[in-house]
N, C-alpha and C positions, 0 to 999 in steps of 0.2 A: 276246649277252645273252639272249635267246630260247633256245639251245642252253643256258646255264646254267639258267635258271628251270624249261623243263621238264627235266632231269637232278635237280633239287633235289625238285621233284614227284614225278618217279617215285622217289627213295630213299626219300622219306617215308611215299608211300602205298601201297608194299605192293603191292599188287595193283590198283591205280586208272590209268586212264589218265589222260594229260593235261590234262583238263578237270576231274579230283580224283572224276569218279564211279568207284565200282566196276568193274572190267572184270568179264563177265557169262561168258567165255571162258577156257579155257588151251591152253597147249600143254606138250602130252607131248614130250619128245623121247623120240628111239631108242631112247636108254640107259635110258627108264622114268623119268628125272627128271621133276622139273615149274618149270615157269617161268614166273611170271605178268607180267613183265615182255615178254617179246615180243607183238610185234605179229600179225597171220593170215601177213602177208607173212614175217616175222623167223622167223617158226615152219614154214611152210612151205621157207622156205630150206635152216633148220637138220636139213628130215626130218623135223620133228616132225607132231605129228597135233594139228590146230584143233579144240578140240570145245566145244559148247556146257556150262556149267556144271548140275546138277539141284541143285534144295533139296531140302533136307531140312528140317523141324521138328520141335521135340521138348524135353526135359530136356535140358540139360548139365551134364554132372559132372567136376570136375577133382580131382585124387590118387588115382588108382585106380591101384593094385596088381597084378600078373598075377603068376601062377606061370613061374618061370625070366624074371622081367621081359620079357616081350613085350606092351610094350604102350606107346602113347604117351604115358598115363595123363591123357587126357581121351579123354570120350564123349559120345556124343547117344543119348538111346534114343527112337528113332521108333516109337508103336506098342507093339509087341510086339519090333522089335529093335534090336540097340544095336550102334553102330557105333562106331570107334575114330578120332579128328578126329589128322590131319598138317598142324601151322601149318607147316610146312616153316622152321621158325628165325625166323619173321614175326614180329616185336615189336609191333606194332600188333595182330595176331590173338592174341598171347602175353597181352596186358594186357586185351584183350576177355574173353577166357577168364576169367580170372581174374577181374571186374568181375560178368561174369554167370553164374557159377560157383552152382547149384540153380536157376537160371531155364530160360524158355521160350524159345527162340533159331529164327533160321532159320540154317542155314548155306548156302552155296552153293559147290559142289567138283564133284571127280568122286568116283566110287571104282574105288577097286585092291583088288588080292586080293594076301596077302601071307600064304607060307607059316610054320610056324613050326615050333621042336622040341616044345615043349609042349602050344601052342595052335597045332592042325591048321593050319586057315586063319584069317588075322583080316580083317575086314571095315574097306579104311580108309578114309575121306573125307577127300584132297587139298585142303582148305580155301581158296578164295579172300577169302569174306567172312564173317560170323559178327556179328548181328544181333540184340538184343532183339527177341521175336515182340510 
């Protein structure tokens, strides 16, 4: 019963560990994916790299357009620069997005650098959590 309730927990929450708070951490694996569901231990196994998550704060914007579509078409513009946000297929971060779509948000992720044809480098934030500021 306890192996069902938290499997039910982590499908729902995305990115939350089993007490339903946010996980504050990911892991990278090898292959440059990302997995918010493992554990330090799960992620270490797997070769992956543990790392702490950075915020960011800022504007978020969703239906943005890119030349030759490179782009995940949402963004944060911290500042003076705008980064490109990867829910990685996250429903819970999907419906965020959209809900505070021209607000001030904090996200917390890492980022990647990912090259492009068009657009040289795009700057991404691997999104764990995504927050009204």
């Amino acid at each position: 019963m306890k192996t069902l309730i938290l499997a039910l927990v982590l499908a729902g929450a995305g990115t939350a560990v089993a007490d339903g708070t946010p996980q504050n951490h990911h892991c990278k694996l090898a292959d440059g994916s990302f997995d918010g569901t493992k554990t330090n231990k799960e992620c270490t196994t797997a070769k992956g790299t543990w790392a702490k998550d950075t915020e960011y704060s800022g504007a978020l914007k969703t239906g943005v357009a890119a030349i030759g579509g490179e782009t995940t078409g949402i963004e944060i513009t911290v500042g003076d620069k705008t980064y490109e946000l990867d829910l990685h297929g996250d429903k819970t971060l999907t419906q965020a997005s959209a809900t505070l779509a021209g607000k001030q948000v904090t996200v917390a992720g890492y980022l990647t650098i990912k090259k492009g044809v068009e657009i040289k480098e795009r700057q991404i934030i691997v999104v764990s959590t995504l927050k009204a500021k």
